[in-house]
N, C-alpha and C positions, 0 to 999 in steps of 0.2 A: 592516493596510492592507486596505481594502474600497473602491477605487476603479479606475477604466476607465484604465489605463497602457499603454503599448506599447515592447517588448522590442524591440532590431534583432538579430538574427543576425549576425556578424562571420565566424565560422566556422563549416564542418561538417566532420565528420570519418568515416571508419568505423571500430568498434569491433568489428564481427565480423559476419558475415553477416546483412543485413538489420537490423543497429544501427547507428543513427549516435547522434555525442555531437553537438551544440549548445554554442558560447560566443555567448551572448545579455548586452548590454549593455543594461545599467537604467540608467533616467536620473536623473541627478544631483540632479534634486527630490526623489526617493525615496531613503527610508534604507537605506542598504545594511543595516544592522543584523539587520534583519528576516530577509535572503537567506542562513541557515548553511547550510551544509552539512548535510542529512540531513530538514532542511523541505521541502514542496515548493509548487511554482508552482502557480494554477490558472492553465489558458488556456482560452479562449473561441475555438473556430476550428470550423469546416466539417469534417463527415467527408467520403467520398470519394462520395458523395450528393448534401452539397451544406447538409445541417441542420443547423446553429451547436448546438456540444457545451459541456463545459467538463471539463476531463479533467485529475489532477492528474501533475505528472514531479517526481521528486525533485532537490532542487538537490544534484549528486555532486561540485559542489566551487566556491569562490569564487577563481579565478584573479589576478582584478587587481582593483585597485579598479574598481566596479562592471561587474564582469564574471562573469557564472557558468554554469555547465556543467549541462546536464540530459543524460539518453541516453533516446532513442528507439526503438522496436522496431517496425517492420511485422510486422502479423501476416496479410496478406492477406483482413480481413473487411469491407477498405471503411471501417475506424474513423477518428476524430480521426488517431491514430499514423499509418495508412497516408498518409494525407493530409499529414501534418506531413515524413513520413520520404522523400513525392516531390514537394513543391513547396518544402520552406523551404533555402533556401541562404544564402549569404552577399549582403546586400544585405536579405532579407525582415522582415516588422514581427514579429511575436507579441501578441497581443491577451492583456493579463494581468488578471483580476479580483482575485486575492487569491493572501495566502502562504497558509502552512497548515501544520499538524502540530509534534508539539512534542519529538520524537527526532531529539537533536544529539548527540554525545561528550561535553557538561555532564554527560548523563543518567547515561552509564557511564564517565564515568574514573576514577569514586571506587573501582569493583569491584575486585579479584583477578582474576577467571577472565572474560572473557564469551564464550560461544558464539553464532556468528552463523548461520542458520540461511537461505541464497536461492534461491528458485525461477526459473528464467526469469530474466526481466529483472529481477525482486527483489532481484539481485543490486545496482543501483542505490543502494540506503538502504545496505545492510552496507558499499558503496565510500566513499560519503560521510563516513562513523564510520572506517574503516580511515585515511582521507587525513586526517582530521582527526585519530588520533591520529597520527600517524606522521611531522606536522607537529611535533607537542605532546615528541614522543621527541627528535626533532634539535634542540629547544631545550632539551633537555636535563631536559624532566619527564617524572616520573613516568608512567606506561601502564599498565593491565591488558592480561594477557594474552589475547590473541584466538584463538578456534576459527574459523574461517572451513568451513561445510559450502555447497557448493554443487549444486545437481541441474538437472544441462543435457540436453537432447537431444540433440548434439552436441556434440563439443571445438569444432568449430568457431562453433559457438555463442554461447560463453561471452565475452564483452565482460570489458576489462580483465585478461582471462587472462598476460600476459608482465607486466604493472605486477604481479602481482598475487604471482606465481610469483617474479617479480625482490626482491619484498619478501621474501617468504619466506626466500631464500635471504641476504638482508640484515642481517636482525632475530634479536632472540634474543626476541621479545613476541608473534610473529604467525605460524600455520601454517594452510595452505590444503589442503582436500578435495575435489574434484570427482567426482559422483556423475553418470555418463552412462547414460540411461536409452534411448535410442534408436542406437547405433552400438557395434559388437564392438570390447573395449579387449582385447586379445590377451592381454596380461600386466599384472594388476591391480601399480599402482605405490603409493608413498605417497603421491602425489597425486593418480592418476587410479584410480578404481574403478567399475567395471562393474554398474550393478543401481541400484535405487534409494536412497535415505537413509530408514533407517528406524532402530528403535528401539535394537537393538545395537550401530549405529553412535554412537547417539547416550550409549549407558554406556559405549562406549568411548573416547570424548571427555574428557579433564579434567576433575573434577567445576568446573561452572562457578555463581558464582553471582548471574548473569544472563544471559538469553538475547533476543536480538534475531533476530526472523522476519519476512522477508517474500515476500510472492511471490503469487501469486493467492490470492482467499478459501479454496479447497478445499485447497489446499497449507498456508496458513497456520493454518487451522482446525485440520488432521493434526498438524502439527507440534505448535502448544499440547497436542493434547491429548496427545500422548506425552510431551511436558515435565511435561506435570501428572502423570501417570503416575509420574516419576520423584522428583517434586519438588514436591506442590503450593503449595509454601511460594516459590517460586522467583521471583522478578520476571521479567515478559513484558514486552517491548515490540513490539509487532507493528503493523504493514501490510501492508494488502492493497490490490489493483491493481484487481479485476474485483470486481463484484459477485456476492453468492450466488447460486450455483445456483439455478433456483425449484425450490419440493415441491411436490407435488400434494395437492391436500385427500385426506384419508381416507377421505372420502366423495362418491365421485364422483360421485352423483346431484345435490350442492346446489354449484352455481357461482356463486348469490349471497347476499349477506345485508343488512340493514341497518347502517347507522352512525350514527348518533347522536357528533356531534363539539363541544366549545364550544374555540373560539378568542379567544381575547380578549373573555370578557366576551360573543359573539356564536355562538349558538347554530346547528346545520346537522345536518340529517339527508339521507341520503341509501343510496341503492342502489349496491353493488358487484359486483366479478366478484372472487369467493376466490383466482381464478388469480393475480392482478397483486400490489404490494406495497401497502400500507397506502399509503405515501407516493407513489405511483403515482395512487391514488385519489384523495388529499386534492388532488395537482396538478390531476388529469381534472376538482376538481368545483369549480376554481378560488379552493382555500383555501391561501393562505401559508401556505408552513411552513417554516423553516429549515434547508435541508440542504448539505452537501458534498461527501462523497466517495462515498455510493451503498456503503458496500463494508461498515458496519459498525465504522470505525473514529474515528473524528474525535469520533460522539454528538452531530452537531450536530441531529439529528433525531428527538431523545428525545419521547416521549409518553409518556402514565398511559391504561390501561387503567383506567375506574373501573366497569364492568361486564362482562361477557361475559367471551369467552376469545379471544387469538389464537394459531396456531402461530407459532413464532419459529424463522428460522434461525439458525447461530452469529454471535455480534457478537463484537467485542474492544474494547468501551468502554463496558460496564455490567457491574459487580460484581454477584457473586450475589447481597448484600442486596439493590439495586437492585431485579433483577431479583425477587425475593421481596416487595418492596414496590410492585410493578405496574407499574415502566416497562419501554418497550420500544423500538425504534429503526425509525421507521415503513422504515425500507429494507430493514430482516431483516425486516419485522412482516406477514403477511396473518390478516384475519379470518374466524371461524369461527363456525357455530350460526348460530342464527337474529339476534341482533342484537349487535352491541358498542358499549360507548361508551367515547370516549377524549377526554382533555385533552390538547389541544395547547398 
């Protein structure tokens, strides 16, 4: 679905300090089909500014027919979220352009082990897949067993924490870790531990044989790479929320370079700032290009470098061939040296 639809809000809820959930009703012209649990929504809405965004929430669960649940986090920086998380209530529209993303509980029922790996509000996608098996269980199928690691700032933080904790204590399929990285947890328990989630925590986990990560780029980024560490043979499925970090060029005398671009058969050169991303540029010098999510995940934003060099930050939707045979994701992607040329 790639068309201008509009959600209404029914309810808002809070899920934990500065999180609310959303049950937004889709209309009956549209398939629900599309809306599983662990896809998510794009919306189109105003940050707290005033500049029409489009920013993706994970659908964390399909309630009724055509009804479904996103959660929302204020983060205090004036974004989309702040803005969603203090005017949308019950009664408000949501301006929807498209679904997206393609990690449901299809991806991993077939497993034994999977380890669920969420940062922050990341926590979102792993909720989606837990509700969805946990449905799948009371009907009496089959489920791989779930690791559930989570790293919060706060207990209080943590959205879904008592659904989450209540399954636990339910299930013989499903066990949960919370890693609090900002608040003194007096006496580390089996579920609550003091410090952050890192590599030991992660060999002492079940050996699992797939792993689902999400949570900011820099967190998600950690994460794979200590799984690959352990396991390069391992299935990832990862998202990410925020986009890369920027890097500074290496060379910090040269801030621009040439491009040289053919898009369709239509050829473009032009002048850039190495600071910004490739796909940052190709919008500035008013050439279509296909993007989604900004974060390095989706690859709706693939190009071919067929000269130059660019530094790339980490993605999670181009394989090392891929990448060895010259594409790159203009949202991870800036350019370097005196010129690059790239197929769009």
């Amino acid at each position: 679905m790639e068309r201008l639809t509009f959600l209404s809000c029914e309810k808002s809820s809070d899920e934990a300090i500065n999180i609310k959930s959303y049950l937004l009703r889709v209309p009956d012209s549209i398939i629900i089909d599309e809306f599983k649990p662990g896809r998510f929504i794009v919306i189109n809405h105003p940050d707290k500014n005033g500049a029409p965004q489009e920013r993706n929430y994970s659908i964390t669960a399909l309630r009724d027919k055509n009804l479904i649940e996103i959660t929302v986090k204020s983060t205090g920086k004036n974004g989309v979220s702040d803005s969603l998380y203090s005017n949308i209530s019950s009664g408000s529209f949501l301006c929807l352009t498209q679904v997206g993303g393609n990690i449901t509980s299809d991806c991993i029922v077939s497993y034994e082990h999977v380890m669920m790996l969420a940062g922050g509000i990341g926590i979102t996608l792993p909720m989606a897949l837990i509700r969805s098996l946990a449905k799948l269980n009371k009907e009496g199928k089959r489920v791989p067993k779930v690791s559930l690691l989570v790293s919060s700032a706060t207990v209080a933080c943590i959205p879904f924490l008592a659904e989450l904790l209540s399954l636990e204590l339910g299930s013989d399929w499903f066990n949960v870790r919370f890693f609090i990285t900002q608040e003194a947890i007096k006496n580390n328990s089996l579920n609550f531990i003091a410090g952050r989630l890192d590599k030991r925590f992660l060999l002492d986990t079940a050996p699992s044989d797939a792993v689902v990560i999400c949570g900011s780029h820099g967190f998600s980024a950690t994460q794979q790479a200590m799984i690959t560490e352990i396991d390069k043979n391992i299935p990832c499925y990862i998202e990410a929320f925020t986009s890369p970090e920027r890097t500074a060029p290496e060379n910090s005398s040269r801030h621009h370079t040439y491009i040289s671009a053919r898009v369709d058969q239509n050829d473009y050169r032009f002048r850039v700032n190495t600071e910004i991303t490739l796909l940052e540029a190709l919008e500035a010098n008013h050439i279509n290009i296909r993007s989604q999510c900004r974060s390095g995940i989706c690859g709706s934003c693939r190009i071919k470098v067929v000269a130059g060099s660019c530094r790339r930050d980490p993605d999670f939707a181009l394989s090392p061939a891929e990448r060895e045979s010259g594409y790159a994701l203009a949202c991870c992607s800036y350019a370097e040296g005196d010129e690059l040329s790239i197929e769009v």
